[in-house]
N, C-alpha and C positions, 0 to 999 in steps of 0.2 A: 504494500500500500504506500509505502512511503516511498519508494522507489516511483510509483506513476506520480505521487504529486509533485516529484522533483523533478522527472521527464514533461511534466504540465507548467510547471513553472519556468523552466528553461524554452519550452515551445512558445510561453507566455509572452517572457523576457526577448526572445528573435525576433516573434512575429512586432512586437513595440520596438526595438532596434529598425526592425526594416520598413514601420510606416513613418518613424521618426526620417530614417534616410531619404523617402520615399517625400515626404513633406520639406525637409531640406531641396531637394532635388529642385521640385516644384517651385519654390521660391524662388532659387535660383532664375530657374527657367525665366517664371514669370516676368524679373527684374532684368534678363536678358530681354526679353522680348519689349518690352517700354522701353529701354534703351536704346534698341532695332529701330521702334517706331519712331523715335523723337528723333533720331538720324535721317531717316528716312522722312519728315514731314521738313527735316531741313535741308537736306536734298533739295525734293521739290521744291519748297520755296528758292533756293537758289538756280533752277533749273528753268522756274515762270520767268524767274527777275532777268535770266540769260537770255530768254528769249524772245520777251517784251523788249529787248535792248537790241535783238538781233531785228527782229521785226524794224523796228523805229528809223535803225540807221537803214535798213535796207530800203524804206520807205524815201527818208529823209534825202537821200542820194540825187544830185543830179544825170546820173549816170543810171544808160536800162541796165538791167541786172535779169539772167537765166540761171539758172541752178539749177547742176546735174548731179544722180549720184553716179556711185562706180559705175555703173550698168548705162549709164547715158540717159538713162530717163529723167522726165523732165521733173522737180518736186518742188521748186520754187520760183519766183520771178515778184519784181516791182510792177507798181502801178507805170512806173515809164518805159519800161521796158512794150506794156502791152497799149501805149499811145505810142510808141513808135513801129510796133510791129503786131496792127490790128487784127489779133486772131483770138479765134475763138478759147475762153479760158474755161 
């Protein structure tokens, strides 16, 4: 008898070690992941701000302006670009 309560107790004693580990972990985790996000919302915030800026000057330009990527396709152009070269946008 005394032998299972000490095998009960020991199982007792793991199974609270390993949800203690198990809750550690978790916190962890969690404060990784806020971390992730608040990087990541400042990212994007700096990602708008790059682009709002890229936009502006691309706009701002006296000069037309095409934009290809690798592939030669077309992805961007200015408003002068398509008053000088009236095609369908």
């Amino acid at each position: 008898m005394e032998s299972e309560e000490k095998e009960e107790q020991l199982l007792k004693s793991a199974a609270l070690q390993t949800a203690n580990a198990v809750l550690v972990a978790r916190r962890r985790a969690e404060q990784e992941l806020v971390e992730i996000k608040e990087a990541l919302e400042t990212k994007s915030t700096e990602l708008t701000h790059s682009l709002t800026m890229l936009n502006a000057t691309l706009e701002s330009t006296a000069d037309a302006i095409l934009v290809t990527d690798e592939k030669g396709q077309v992805i961007r152009w200015n408003q002068k670009f398509l008053e000088i070269w009236p095609i369908a946008s």
